[in-house]
N, C-alpha and C positions, 0 to 999 in steps of 0.2 A: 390679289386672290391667287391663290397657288392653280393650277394644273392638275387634274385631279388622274391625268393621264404620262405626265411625269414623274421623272422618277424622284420618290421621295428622299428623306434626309438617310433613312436607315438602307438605301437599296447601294449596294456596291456597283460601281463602274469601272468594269476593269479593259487596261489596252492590251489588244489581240495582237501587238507587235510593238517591241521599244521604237523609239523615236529613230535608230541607228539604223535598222531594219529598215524601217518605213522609208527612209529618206534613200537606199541602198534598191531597195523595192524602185521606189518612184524614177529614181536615174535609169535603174535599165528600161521602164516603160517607157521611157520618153526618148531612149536611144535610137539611133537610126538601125540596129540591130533588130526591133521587134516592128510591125508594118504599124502606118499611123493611124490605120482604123481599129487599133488594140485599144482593150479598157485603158483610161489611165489610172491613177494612183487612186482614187476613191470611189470612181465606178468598179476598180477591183475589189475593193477594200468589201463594199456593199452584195458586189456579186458573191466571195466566198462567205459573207456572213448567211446569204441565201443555200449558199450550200452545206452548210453546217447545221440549218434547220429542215432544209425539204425532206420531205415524209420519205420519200425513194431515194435508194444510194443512187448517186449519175456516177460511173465512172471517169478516171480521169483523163481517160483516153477521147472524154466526150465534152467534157467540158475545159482541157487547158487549150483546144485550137478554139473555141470559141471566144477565152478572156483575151489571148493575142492576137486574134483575128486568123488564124496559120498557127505555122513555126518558124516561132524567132531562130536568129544567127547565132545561135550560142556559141561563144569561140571552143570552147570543148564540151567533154563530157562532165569536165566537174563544175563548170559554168552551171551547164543546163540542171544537176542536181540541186548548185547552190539554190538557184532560184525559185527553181520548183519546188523545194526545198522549203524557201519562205511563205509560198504560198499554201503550202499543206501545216506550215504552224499556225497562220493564222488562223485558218480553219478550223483544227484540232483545239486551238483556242477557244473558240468562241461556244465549241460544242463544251469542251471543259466547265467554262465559264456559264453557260445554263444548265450543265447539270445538277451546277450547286447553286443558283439559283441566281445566278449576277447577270447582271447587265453591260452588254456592249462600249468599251468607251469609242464613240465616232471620232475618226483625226481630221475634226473642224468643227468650230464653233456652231451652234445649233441657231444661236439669233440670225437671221437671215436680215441681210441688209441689202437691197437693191432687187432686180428682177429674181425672181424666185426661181424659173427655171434654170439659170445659169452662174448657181451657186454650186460649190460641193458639196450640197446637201441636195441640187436634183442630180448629181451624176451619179453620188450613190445609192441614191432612187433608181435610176435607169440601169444602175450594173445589181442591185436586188431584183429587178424584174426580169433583170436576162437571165437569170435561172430560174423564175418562177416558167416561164417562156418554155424553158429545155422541156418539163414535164408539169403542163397547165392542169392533167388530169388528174395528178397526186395530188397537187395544192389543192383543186377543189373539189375534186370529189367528191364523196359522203357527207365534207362537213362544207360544203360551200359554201352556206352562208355565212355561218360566222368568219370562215377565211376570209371571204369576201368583204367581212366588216374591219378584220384586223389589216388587211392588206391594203384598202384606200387610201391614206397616206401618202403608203408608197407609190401608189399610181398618179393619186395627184400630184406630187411632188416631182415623180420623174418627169413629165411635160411628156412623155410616150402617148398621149391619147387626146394632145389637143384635137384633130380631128376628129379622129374616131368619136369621144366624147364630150365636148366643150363644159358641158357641164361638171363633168370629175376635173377637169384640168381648172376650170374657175376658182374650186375649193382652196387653191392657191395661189389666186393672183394678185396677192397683195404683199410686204413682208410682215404684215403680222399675222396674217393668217397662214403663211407659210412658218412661221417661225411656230405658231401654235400646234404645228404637224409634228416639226421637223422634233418638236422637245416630246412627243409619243414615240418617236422611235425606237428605244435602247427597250422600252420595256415593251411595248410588241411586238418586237423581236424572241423576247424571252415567252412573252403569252404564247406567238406562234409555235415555237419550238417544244410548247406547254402542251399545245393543243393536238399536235402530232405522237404525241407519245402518253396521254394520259389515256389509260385501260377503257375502254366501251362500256358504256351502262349495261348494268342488267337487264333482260328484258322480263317484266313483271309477268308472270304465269298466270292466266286464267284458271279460277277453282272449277275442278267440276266437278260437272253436273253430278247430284245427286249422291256426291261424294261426303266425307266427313267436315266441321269444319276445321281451320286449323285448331290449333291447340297453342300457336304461339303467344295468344294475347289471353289475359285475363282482365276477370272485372266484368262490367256491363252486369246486365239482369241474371240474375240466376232462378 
């Protein structure tokens, strides 16, 4: 029985970085040049896709010492451009890629095989949540609940709230009910990004009192 929260045959999946990149990306996070409590390669991946949808621009003055924990050693300045460099395509990507209506390709397999939390699908859980984190008030603000309902997932999945919550972190402690999370992601990713930017309802105007009625409907008794 299909997934009815996955993405379908018609939904495109597109990668926010060629394979060249990515693996170019990954070597300098794991260099002894960036501190070793920096994202690695797919808690990044996850974090900038978070910044591509949050409601509030975060400058990048505010969020590149967060994904490397500091500032890395760039051996110069056209190091430090290159790189940063790839992380503002990816991003740029990804906002791209929902505005036409596509879906995220994650770089790893969505079946989760073995402990759930300690798959690259919880670290790119936990580097999505460190930007929901930078501004918790945007994400839920107004619309909280329903954030709240698109964003579970990714809390369960990061293992960020075994204490805090054991019951959200439970939602995942198998791999098939992590893997049933993990194949929601590309497209609540888009929902979110959906939810952020779709126009405010109307708010329906009380007739008054004693006023005309309208004249927009016909029919009824005359």
């Amino acid at each position: 029985m299909t997934d009815p929260h996955s993405p379908d045959a018609g939904a495109q999946l597109v990668p926010l970085l060629e394979d060249e990149a990515l693996e170019e990306l990954d070597a300098f996070l794991e260099s002894d040049r960036v501190d070793p409590e920096a994202l690695e390669l797919y808690a990044a991946h996850g974090f900038l896709v978070a910044l591509a949808i949050t409601p509030a621009p975060i400058d990048p003055g505010t969020w590149v010492p967060v994904l490397f924990n500091g500032e890395p050693a760039f051996a110069d300045d056209a190091e430090r451009d290159h790189q940063l460099g790839l992380l503002e395509r990816l991003r740029a990507n990804a906002i791209d890629a929902f505005e036409h209506g596509h879906l995220p390709e994650l770089p790893f397999d969505l079946e989760v095989d073995g402990e759930p939390l300690d798959t690259p699908v919880g670290a790119w859980c936990a580097g999505f949540m460190e930007t929901v984190f930078l501004d918790e008030s945007a994400w839920f603000g107004p619309l909280e609940e329903r954030a709240a309902q698109l964003l579970l997932p990714f809390m369960a999945l990061s293992g960020l709230f075994e204490d805090e919550d054991p019951e959200l972190s439970a939602l995942a402690n198998s791999p098939r009910e992590a893997t049933r999370l993990a194949r929601q992601l590309p497209e609540l990713c888009l929902d979110l990004y959906l939810l952020y930017r779709a126009p405010p309802e109307p708010v329906a105007r009380a007739p008054k009192q004693g006023g005309k009625q309208s004249r927009g409907r016909r029919g009824g008794n005359r």
